[in-house]
N, C-alpha and C positions, 0 to 999 in steps of 0.2 A: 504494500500500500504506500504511495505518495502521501509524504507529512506536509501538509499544506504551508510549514514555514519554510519549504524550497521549492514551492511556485513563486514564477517571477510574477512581480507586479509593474505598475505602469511605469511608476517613479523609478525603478532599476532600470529601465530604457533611456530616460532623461537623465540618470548621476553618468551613465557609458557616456551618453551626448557628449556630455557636460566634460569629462576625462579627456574625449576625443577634443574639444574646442577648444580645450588648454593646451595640450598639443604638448609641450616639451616641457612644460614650465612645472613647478614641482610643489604638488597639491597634497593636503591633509584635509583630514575627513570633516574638520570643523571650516575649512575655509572652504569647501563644495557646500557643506551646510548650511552657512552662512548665503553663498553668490546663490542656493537653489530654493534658498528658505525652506527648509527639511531638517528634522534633528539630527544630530551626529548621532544617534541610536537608530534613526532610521537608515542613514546613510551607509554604518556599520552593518545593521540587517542586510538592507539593498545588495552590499557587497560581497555578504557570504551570502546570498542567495544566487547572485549572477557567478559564484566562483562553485558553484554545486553543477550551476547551470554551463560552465564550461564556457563562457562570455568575459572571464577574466582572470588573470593568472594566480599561481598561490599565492603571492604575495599580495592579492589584491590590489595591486599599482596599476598596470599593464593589460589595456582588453585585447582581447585576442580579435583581433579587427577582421579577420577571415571567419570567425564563427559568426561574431555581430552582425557583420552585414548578410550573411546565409541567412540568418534570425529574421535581420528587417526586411530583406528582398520575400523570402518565402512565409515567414511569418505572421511576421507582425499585425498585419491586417484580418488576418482569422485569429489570433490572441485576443489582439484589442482593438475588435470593428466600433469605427464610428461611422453615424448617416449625419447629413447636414437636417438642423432641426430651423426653427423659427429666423425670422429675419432680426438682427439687433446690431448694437454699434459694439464696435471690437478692434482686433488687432487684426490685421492680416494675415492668411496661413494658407497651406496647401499651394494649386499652384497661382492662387490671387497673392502670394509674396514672393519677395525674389528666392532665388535664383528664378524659379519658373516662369515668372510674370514677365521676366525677360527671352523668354523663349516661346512660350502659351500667350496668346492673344485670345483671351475672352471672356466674356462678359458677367461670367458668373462670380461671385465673390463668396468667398468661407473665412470666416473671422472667429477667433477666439473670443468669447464674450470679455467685453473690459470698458465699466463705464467712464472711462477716460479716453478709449479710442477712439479715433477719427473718420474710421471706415464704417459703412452696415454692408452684411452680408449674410449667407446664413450659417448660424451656430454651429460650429466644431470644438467639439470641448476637446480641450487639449487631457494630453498624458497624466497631467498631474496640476492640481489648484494652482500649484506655486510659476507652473510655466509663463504666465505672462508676464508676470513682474522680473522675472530671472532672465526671460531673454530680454528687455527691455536695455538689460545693463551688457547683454551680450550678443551682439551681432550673431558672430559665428554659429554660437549654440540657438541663435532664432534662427537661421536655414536652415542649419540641421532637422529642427523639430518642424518646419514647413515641409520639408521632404519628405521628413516620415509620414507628417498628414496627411501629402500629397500620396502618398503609399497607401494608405489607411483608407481613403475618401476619392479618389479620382478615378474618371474611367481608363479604360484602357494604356491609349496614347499618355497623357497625363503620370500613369505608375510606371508605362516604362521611361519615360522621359528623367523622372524624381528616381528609381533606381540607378540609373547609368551614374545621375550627379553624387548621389547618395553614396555606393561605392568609388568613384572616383577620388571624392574627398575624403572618405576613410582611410579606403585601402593604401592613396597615395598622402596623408598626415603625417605630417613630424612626428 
């Protein structure tokens, strides 16, 4: 029997991002916790669960960026489907934010709900509560998680377009 505390959950998708967006620079489990607004208990968790799950190394430093991206490309989207829900003002995501919005011309818009944002479109709840505020402060890790919604929520054209970039920027990461 699977012990339900090494099923991944959503937020262990977003601390991997988060690892990958820092790239070279040299992270502790309180300053992820901090830039993700997540406890360092959760963060802790997240990372023996993704290190069960074979998404990152014993040391829990180092994600294995060939299994992660097998996870997002073939995954992710049957793990953790989302459907675009009501029209509201939010952040941009999927492929209504960049990278895609620069390759995708169209008209449809998917927005993370945030009553401060500037866009309406329809509702994509992101991976985790704390996503909007966290990428707000971090470029990098806001693509990333547009990608993966772009994964999660797009048709066709759209998931393969958001895979290509998706592995690109991983597999080819500092």
């Amino acid at each position: 029997m699977i012990q339900a505390k090494n099923i991944l959950k959503p937020q262990d998708i977003v601390i991997l991002l988060k690892i990958i967006a820092l790239g070279e620079k040299e992270w502790f489990h309180h300053t992820i916790a901090n830039e993700l607004g997540i406890s360092q208990s959760e963060v802790s968790q997240s990372l023996n669960r993704s290190k069960y799950a074979g998404l990152i190394d014993e040391a829990r430093k180092k994600v294995n960026k060939l299994a992660f991206v097998e996870f997002l490309l073939h995954g992710v989207a049957y793990v953790f489907p989302e459907h675009p829900g009501a029209m509201v003002r939010g952040i941009l995501t999927a492929h209504a934010a960049k990278p895609l919005n620069q390759i995708i011309n169209s008209n449809e818009k998917y927005v993370w709900p945030y009553a401060k944002g500037a866009e309406r479109g329809q509702a994509i709840e992101p991976l985790y509560n704390t996503v909007v505020e966290a990428s707000l402060q971090d470029k990098e890790l806001y693509e990333l998680l547009s990608l993966v919604d772009a994964i999660r929520v797009g048709r066709a054209r759209e998931k393969e377009i958001a895979k290509k970039e998706l592995q690109k920027r991983i597999l080819h990461a500092q």
